[in-house]
C-alpha positions as CSV (number, residue, x, y, z in Angstrom):
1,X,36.4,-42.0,57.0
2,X,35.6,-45.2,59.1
3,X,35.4,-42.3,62.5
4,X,33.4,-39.9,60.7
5,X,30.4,-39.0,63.0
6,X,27.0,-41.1,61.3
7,X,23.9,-38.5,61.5
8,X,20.5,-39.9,60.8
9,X,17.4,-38.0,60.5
10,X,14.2,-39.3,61.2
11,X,11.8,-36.3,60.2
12,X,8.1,-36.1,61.9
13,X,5.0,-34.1,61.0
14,X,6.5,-30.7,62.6
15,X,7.7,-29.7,59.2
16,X,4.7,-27.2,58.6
17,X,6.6,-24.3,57.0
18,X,7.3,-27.0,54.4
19,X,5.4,-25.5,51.1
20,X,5.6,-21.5,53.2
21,X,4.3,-19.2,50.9
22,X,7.0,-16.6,49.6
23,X,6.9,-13.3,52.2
24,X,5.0,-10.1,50.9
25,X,7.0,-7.6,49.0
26,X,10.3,-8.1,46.9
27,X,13.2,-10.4,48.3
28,X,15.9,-8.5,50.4
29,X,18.6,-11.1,48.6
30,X,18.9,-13.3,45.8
31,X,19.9,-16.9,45.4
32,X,21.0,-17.9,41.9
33,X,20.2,-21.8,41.4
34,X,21.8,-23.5,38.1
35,X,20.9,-26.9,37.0
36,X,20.9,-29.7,33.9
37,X,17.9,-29.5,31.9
38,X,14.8,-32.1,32.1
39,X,16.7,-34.2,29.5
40,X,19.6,-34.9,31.8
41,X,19.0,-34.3,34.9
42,X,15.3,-33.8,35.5
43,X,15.2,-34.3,39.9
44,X,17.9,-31.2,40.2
45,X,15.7,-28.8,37.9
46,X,12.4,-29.8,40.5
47,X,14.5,-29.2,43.2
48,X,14.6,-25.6,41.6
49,X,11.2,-25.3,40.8
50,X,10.4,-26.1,44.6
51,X,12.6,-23.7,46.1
52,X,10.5,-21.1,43.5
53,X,7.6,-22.6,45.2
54,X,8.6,-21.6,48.6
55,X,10.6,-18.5,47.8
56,X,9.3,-17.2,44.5
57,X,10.8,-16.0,41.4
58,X,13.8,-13.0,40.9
59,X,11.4,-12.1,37.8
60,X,8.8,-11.6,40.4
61,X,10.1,-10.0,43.0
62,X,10.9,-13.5,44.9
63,X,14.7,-14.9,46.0
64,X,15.2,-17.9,43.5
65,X,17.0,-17.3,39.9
66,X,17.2,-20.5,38.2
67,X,19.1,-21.1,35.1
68,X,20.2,-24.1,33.0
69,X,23.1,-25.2,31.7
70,X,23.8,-26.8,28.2
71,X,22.8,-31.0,27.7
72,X,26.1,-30.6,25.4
73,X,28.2,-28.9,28.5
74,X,31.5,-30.7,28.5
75,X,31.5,-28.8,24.2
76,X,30.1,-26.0,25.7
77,X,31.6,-25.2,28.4
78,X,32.9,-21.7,28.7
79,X,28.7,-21.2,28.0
80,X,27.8,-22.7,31.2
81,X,30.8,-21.0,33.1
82,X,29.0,-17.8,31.7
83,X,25.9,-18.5,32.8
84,X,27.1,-18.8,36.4
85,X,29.2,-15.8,36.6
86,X,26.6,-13.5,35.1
87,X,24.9,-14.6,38.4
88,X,27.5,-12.3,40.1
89,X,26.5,-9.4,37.9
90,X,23.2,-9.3,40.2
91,X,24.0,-7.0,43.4
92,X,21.2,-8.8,45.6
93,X,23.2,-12.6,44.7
94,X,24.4,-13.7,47.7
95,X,24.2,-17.6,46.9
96,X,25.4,-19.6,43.8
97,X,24.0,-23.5,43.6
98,X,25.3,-25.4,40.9
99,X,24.0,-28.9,41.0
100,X,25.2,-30.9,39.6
101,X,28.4,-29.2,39.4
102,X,29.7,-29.9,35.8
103,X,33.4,-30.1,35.0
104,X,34.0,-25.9,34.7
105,X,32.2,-24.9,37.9
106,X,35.5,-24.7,39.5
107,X,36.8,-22.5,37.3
108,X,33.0,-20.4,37.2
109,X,33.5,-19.6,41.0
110,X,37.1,-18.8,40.9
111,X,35.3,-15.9,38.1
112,X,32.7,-15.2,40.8
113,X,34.7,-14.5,44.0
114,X,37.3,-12.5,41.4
115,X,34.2,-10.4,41.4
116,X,32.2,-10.7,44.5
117,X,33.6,-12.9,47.5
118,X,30.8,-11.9,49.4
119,X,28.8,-14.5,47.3
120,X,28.7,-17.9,48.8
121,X,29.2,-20.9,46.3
122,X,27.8,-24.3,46.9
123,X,28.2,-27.1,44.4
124,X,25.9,-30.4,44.4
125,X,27.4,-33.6,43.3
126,X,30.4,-32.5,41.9
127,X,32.2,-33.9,38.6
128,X,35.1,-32.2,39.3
129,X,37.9,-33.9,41.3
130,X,38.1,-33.2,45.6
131,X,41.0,-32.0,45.4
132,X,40.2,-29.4,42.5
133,X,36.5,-28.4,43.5
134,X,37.3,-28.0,47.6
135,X,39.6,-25.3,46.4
136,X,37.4,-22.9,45.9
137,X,33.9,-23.8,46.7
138,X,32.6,-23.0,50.2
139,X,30.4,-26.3,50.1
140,X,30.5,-29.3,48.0
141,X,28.0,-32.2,48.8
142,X,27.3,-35.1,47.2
143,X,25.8,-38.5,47.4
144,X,28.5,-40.8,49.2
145,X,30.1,-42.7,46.8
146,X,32.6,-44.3,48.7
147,X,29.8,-46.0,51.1
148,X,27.7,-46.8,48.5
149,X,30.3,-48.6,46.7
150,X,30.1,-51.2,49.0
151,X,26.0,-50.9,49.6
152,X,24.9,-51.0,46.4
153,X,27.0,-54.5,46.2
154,X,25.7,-55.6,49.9
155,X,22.3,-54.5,48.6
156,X,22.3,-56.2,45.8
157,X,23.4,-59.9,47.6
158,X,20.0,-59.3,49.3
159,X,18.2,-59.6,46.6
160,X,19.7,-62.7,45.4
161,X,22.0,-61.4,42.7
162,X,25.3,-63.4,42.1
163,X,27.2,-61.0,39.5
164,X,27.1,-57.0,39.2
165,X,27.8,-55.5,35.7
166,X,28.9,-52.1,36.3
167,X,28.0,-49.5,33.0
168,X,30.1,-46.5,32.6
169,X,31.9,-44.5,30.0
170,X,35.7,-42.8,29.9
171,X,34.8,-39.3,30.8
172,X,33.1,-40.6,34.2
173,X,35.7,-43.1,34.7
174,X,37.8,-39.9,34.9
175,X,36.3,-38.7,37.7
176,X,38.3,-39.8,41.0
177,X,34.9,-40.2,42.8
178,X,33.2,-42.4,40.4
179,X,36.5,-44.0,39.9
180,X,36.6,-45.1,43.4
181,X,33.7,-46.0,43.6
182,X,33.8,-48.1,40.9
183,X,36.9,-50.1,42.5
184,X,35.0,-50.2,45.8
185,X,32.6,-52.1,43.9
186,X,34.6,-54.3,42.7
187,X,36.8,-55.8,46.0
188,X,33.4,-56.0,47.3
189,X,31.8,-58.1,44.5
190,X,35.3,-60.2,45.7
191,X,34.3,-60.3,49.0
192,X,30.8,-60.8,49.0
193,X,30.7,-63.2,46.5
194,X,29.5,-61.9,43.6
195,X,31.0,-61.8,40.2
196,X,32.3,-58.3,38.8
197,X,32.1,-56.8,34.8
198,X,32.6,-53.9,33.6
199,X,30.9,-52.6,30.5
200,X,31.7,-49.5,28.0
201,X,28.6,-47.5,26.9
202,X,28.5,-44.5,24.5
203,X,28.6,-40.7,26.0
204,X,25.8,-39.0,26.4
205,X,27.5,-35.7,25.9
206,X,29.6,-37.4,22.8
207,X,28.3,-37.0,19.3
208,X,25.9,-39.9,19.5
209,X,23.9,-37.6,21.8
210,X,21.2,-38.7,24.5
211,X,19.5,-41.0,22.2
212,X,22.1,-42.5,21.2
213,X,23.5,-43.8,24.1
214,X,19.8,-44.8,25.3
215,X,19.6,-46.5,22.1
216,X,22.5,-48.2,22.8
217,X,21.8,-49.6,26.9
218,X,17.9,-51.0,25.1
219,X,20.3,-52.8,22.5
220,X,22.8,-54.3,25.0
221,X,21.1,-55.3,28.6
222,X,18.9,-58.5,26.6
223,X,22.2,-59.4,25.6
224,X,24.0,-58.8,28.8
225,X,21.5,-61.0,30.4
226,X,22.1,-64.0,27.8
227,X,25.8,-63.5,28.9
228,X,25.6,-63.0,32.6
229,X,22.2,-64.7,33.6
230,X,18.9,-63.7,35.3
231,X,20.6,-62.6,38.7
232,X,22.7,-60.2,37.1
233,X,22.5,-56.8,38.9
234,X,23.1,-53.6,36.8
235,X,24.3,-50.6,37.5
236,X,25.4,-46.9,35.3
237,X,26.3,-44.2,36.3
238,X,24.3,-41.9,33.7
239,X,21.2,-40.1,34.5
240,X,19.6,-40.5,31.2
241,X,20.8,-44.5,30.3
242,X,18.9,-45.3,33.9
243,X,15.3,-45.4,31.8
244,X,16.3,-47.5,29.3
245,X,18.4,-50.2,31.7
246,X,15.2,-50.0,34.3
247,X,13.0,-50.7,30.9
248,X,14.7,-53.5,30.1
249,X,15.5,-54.9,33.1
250,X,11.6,-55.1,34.1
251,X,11.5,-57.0,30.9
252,X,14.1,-59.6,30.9
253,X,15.3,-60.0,34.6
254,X,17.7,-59.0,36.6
255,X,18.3,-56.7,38.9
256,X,18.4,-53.0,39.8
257,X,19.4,-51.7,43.0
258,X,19.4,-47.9,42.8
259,X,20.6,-45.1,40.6
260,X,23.9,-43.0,40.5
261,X,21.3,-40.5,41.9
262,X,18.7,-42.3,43.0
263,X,15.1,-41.1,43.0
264,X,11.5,-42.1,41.9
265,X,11.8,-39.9,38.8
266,X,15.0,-41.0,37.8
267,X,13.9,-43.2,34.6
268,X,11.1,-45.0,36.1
269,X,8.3,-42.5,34.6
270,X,9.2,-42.9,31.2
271,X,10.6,-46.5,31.2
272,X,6.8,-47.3,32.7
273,X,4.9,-44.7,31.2
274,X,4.2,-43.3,34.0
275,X,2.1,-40.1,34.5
276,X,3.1,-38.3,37.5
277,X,1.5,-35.1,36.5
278,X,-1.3,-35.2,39.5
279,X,1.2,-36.1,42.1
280,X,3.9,-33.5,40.9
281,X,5.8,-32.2,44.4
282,X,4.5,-35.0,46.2
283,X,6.8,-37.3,47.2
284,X,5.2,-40.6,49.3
285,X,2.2,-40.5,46.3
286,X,4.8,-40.1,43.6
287,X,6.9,-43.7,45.5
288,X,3.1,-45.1,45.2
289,X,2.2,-45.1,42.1
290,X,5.8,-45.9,40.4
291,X,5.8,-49.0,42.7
292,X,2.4,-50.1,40.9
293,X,3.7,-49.5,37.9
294,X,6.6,-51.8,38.8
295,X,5.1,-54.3,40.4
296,X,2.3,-54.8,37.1
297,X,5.4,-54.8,34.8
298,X,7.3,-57.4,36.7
299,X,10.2,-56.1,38.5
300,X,8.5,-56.5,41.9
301,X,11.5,-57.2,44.5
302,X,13.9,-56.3,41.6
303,X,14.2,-53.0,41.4
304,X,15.1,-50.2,43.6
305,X,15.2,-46.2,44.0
306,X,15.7,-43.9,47.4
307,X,12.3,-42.7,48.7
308,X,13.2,-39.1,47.3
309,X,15.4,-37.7,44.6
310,X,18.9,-36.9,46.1
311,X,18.8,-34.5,43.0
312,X,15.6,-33.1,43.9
313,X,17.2,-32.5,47.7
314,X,20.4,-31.5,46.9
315,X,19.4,-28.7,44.8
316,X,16.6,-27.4,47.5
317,X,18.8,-28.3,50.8
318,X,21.8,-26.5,49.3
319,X,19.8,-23.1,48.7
320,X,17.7,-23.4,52.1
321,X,20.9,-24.3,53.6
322,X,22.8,-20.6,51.8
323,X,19.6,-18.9,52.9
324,X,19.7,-19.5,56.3
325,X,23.6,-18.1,56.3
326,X,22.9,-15.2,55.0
327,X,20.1,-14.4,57.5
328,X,22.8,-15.2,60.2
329,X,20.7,-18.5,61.4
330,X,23.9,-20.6,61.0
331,X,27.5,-20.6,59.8
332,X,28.9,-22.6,57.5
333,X,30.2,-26.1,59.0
334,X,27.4,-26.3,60.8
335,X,26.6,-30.1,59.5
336,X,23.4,-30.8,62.0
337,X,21.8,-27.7,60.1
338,X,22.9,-29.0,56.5
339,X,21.3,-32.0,57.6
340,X,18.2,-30.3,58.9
341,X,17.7,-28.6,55.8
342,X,17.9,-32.1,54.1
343,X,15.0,-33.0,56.4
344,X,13.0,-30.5,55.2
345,X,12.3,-31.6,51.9
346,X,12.3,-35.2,52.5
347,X,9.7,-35.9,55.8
348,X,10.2,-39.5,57.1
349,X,13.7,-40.5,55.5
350,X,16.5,-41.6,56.7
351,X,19.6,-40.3,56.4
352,X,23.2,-41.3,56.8
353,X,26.6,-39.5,56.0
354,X,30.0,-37.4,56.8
355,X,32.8,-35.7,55.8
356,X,35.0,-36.3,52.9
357,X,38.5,-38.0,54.1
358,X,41.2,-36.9,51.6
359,X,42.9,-40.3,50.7
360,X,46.5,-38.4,50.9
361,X,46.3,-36.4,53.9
362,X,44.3,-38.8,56.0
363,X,42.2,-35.3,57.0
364,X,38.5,-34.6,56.8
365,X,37.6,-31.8,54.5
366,X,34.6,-29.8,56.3
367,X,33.6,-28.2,53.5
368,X,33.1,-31.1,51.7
369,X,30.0,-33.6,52.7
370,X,29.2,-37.1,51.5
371,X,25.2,-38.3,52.3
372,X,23.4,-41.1,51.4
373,X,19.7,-42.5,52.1
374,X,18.6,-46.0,52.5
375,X,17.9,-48.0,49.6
376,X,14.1,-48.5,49.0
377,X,13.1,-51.8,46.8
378,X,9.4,-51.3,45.0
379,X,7.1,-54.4,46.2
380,X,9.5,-54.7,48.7
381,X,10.3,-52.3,51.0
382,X,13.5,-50.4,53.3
383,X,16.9,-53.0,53.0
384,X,17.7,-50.3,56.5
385,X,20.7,-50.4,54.2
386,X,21.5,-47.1,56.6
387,X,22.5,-49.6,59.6
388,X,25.4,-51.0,57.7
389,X,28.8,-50.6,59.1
390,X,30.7,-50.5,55.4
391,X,34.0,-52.0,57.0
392,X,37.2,-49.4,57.1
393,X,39.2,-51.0,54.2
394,X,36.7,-49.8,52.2
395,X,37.6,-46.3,52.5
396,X,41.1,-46.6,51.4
397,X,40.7,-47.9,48.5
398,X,41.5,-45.9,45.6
C-alpha cells in the first residue's frame, strides 16, 4: 500500500450539471440504490435522496430505486438480502448500490448475478471481510481505514491530546478492516506518544437497541474523562453512538477528531439541536452553521468532521460512477473517473486514496478502493491531514 498512486481532487466551479434536472420522458435503465435508515445511517439515505434529485424516481418514470434495509439487519438478515435481490426482478436494473454494505450483501449479489450478471454490483463501506466481499462484487469502496488509523491518531496529537480511548463493540471488532484499524491505532498511539484504551460499548443491533447503546456512551464518557483526563480523544466506530460522545464531549472536554464516517450530519444536528432543514443539500452552509453551533457550546478547536458526508458521497458517487458504465462513458477500473464522480458531489474537497493491498498476497485488488478526505476541525479549520505520508509499517500491520 505504501506505492499506491495518491489522487487528490481539487474541484472548481465547472461542476454546473451538479443538481441537472432528470431528462424528459421515462429512464432507458434503472439503478437500484439500498441504504440504512435515518436512524442508523442518515448521510447514505441523502446520498439517495440526491441521486433522486438529479435522476428522478423509478415510481416516476426516473432511474433511481431506493430501498432500505432493516435497523435490526444482522437478526434480519435474509430480509435485507431480499430486498436486494428483488432488485434483479426489474428488467431495466442494471446497477445495485448497497451502502453501507451490511454483513449478507455478499451473499445478496452472489443471488443477483445467479439471476442477471448483466447487473453491476457496487458495495459502499463494506462490513464484510476483503477477502469475502471482493469475491463477488464488481466494486467495493470504502473510507481508508488503514490510513486513517494512523491520521486520526496524528490528528489528534495536533490538537493537544495525550491519550486516545478507542469505543467499539465485538461484532465490529470482527470485522478485519475495523480490526486493523483499530491495531493501527494503537502502535501509533506507541509511537506518537499518546496513551492507548480500549472501551466495550453495547450493540446497537443487540437487544438493548439504538437507545440503549446511546444511553449507555451519555452514561460513560463523564466518567471516562474523570479516568483519562481533559485531553483524552475519543473515538467509536458506531454511527448512531457518535451524537451522544460529540454531546458530551462538548460538555466535559476532550477531544473528537472525526467519525467512523465522517460528515457534518453525523451526530452533530441532534447532539446541538441543530436545525438544518433550510440548508438541506447544501453542503459549505450545512459546515457553517454546525461550526456555530460548536463553537457556542464549547468544543471550538475540539471537535472535528470531513467537510462532506463520506456516506452522503459514497452512496451518490457509487451510482453516478454505475451510470456512466452503462452509458459506455467508462469501464470499470477506471479510478480517475471514480474519483471524478467523487468530485462531483463534494465541490472544493480534497481527496486522497488507492487500492486495497491484500495483506497475504502483497497484490492490489482493483476492484477494491480505499478514500479518505482531510480532516476538518470546527473553529479551527483543514489539519491538510491529506499531505501526510502515513509511514509503510503502517500498512502491514494486521
Amino acid at each position: 500500500m505504501g506505492s499506491k498512486a495518491i489522487h487528490r481532487i481539487l474541484v472548481g466551479a465547472a461542476l454546473c450539471c451538479l443538481f441537472a434536472c432528470p431528462a424528459l420522458g421515462a429512464a432507458k435503465f434503472h439503478i437500484g440504490v439500498v441504504t440504512g435508515t435515518v436512524s442508523q445511517s442518515e448521510d447514505d439515505l441523502r446520498g439517495a435522496e440526491r441521486l433522486i434529485k438529479e435522476y428522478g424516481d423509478v415510481s416516476k418514470g426516473g432511474m433511481i430505486k431506493h430501498l432500505t434495509y432493516p435497523d435490526n439487519f444482522m437478526s434480519e438478515m435474509e430480509t435485507s438480502i431480499s430486498q436486494i435481490v428483488g432488485l434483479a426482478d426489474d428488467p431495466l436494473m442494471k446497477v445495485i448500490v448497497v451502502n453501507q454494505a451490511i454483513p449478507g450483501t455478499t451473499e445478496a449479489f452472489r443471488r443477483v448475478k445467479e439471476k442477471r450478471k448483466d447487473i453491476l454490483c457496487f458495495s459502499g463501506e463494506p462490513h464484510e471481510d476483503p477477502n469475502v466481499i471482493d469475491s463477488i462484487s464488481d466494486l467495493s469502496c470504502g473510507s481508508d481505514t488503514i490510513t486513517r488509523g494512523y491520521l486520526i491518531v496524528a490528528a489528534a496529537k495536533k490538537l493537544g491530546a495525550d491519550t486516545l480511548v478507542h469505543i467499539s463493540f465485538p461484532r465490529h471488532m470482527s470485522y478485519e478492516m475495523l480490526s486493523r484499524r483499530r491495531n493501527i491505532m494503537e502502535v501509533a498511539c506507541k509511537d506518537l506518544g499518546l496513551k492507548f484504551v480500549f472501551e466495550t460499548a453495547p450493540d446497537p443491533t443487540s437487544d438493548v437497541g439504538v437507545a440503549g447503546a446511546q444511553q449507555f456512551i451519555l452514561e460513560k464518557v463523564p466518567a471516562w474523562l474523570a479516568k483519562y483526563g481533559k485531553k483524552a480523544a475519543f473515538f467509536c466506530t458506531n454511527d448512531a453512538q457518535t451524537e451522544p460522545l460529540l454531546k458530551q464531549v462538548a460538555a466535559h472536554g476532550g477531544f473528537f477528531v472525526e467519525a467512523d464516517l465522517p460528515s457534518p450530519l453525523m451526530g452533530y444536528p441532534g447532539a446541538f439541536g441543530i436545525d438544518l432543514s433550510k440548508e438541506k443539500g447544501n453542503w459549505p452552509a450545512i459546515l457553517k452553521k454546525v461550526e456555530g453551533a460548536v463553537v457556542k457550546a464549547g468544543g471550538k478547536g475540539r471537535m472535528g468532521t470531513w467537510a462532506y458526508s463520506f456516506g452522503f458521497a459514497n452512496s451518490a458517487a457509487l451510482a453516478e460512477f454505475g451510470k456512466r458504465i452503462v452509458e459506455k462513458k467508462t469501464k470499470l477500473g477506471d479510478f480517475k473517473t471514480l474519483m471524478e464522480c467523487f468530485a462531483k458531489y463534494t465541490p472544493g474537497a480534497r481527496w486522497n486514496g488507492g487500492y486495497y493491498t491484500d495483506l497475504s498476497t502483497g497484490t492490489k485488488r482493483k476492484n477494491h478502493v480505499l478514500i479518505y478526505q482531510d480532516t476538518y476541525i470546527l473553529g479551527r479549520g483543514y489539519l491538510d491531514m491529506t499531505k501526510v505520508q502515513v509511514p509503510e509499517k503502517y500498512f502491514k500491520i494486521r
